[in-house]
C-alpha positions in Angstrom: 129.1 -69.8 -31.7 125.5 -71.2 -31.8 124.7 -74.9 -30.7 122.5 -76.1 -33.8 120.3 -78.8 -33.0 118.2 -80.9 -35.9 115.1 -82.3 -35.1 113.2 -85.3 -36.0 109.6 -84.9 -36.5 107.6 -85.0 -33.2 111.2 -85.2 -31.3 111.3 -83.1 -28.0 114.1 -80.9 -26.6 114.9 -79.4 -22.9 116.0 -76.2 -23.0 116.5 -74.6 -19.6 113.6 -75.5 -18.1 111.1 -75.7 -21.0 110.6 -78.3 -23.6 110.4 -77.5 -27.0 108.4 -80.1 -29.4 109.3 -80.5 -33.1 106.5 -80.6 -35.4 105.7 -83.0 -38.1 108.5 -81.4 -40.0 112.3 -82.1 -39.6 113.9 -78.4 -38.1 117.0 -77.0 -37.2 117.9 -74.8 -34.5 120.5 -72.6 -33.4 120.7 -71.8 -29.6 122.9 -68.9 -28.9 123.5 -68.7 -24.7 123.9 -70.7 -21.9 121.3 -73.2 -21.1 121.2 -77.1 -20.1 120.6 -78.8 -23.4 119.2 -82.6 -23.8 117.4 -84.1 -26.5 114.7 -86.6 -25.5 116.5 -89.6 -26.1 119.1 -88.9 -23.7 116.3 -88.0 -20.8 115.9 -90.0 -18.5 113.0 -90.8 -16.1 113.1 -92.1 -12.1 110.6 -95.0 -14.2 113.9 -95.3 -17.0 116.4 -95.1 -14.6 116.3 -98.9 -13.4 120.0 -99.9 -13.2 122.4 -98.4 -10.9 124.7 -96.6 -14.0 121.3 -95.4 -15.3 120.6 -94.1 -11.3 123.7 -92.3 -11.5 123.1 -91.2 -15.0 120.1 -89.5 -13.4 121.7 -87.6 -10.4 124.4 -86.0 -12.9 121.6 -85.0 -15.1 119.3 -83.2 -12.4 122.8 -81.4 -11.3 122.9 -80.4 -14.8 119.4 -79.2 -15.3 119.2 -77.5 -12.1 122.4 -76.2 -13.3 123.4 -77.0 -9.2 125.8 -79.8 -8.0 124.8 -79.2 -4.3 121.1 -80.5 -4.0 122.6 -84.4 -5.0 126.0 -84.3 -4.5 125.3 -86.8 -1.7 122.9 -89.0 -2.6 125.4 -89.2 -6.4 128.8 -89.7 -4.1 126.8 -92.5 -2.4 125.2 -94.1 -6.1 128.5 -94.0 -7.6 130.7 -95.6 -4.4 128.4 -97.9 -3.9 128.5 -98.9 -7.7 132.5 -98.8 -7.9 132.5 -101.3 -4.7 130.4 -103.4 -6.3 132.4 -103.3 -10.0 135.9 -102.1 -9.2 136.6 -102.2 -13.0 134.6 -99.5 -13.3 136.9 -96.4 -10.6 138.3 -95.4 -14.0 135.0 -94.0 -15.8 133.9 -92.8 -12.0 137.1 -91.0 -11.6 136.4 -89.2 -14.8 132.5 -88.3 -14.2 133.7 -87.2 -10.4 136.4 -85.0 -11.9 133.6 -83.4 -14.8 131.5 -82.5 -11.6 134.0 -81.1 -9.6 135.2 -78.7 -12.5 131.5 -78.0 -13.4 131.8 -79.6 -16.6 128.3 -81.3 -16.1 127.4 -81.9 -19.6 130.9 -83.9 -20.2 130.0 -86.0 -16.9 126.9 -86.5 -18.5 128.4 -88.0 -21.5 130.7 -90.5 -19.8 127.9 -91.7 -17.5 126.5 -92.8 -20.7 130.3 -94.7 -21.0 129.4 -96.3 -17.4 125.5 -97.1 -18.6 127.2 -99.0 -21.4 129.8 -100.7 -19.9 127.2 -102.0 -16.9 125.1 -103.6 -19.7 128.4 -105.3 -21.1 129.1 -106.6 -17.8 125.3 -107.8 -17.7 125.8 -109.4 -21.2 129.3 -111.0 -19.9 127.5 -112.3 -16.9 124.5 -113.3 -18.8 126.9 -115.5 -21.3 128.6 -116.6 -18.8 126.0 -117.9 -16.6 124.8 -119.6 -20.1 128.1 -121.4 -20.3 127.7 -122.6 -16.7 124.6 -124.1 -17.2 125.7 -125.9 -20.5 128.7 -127.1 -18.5 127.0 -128.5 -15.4 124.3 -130.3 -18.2 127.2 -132.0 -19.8 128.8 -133.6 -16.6 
């Protein structure tokens, strides 16, 4: 069954190693085969990737471009134990993207790297409110 893709005006796709660029005019594709497939927005860029979930984000999709787990594995393993240390809530969602690789399911660990992007920002926002609270506490005494 084909993968069909819509695409904004002006939006980009990666297919395989070329990117495809939508014209002023909404399309629609349907890719027959087997290719990495990412839409622009979920790209992103050794400039974009400026958290640690998005650094990890960024390892799992080279593998998956270069359709090749070897050539990071390393440097990933290290990204993603360093960031579980740090955040032990987060062995559950790491567990799941480490499993995705090691099956070869890169596109799925792909997607729940995403899941670990957003739950580091809610642990930014928690810490961020927090911090807020702190302050308004220590002003009060």
């Amino acid at each position: 069954m084909a993968l069909k893709v819509e695409l904004k005006p002006g939006e980009k796709l990666l297919v395989g190693n070329c990117i495809i660029t939508n014209s002023e005019q909404r399309s629609r594709l349907f890719i027959d085969g087997k290719a990495p497939i990412l839409r622009e927005k979920d790209i992103l860029t050794t400039d974009t990737a400026d958290t640690p979930a998005k650094r990890i984000y960024l390892a799992v999709q080279l593998m998956y471009i270069q359709e090749d787990i070897t050539t990071l594995r390393d440097e990933y393993f290290t990204l993603i134990n360093d960031f579980v240390s740090a955040a032990p809530s987060t062995i559950s969602i790491a567990d799941r993207i480490n499993n995705d690789i090691l099956t070869g399911d890169l596109y799925k660990a792909l997607k729940t790297a995403k899941e670990l992007i957003q739950y580091e920002q809610d642990l930014f926002e928690h810490a961020a409110i927090r911090r807020g609270s702190l302050s308004d506490d220590s002003q009060d005494g």
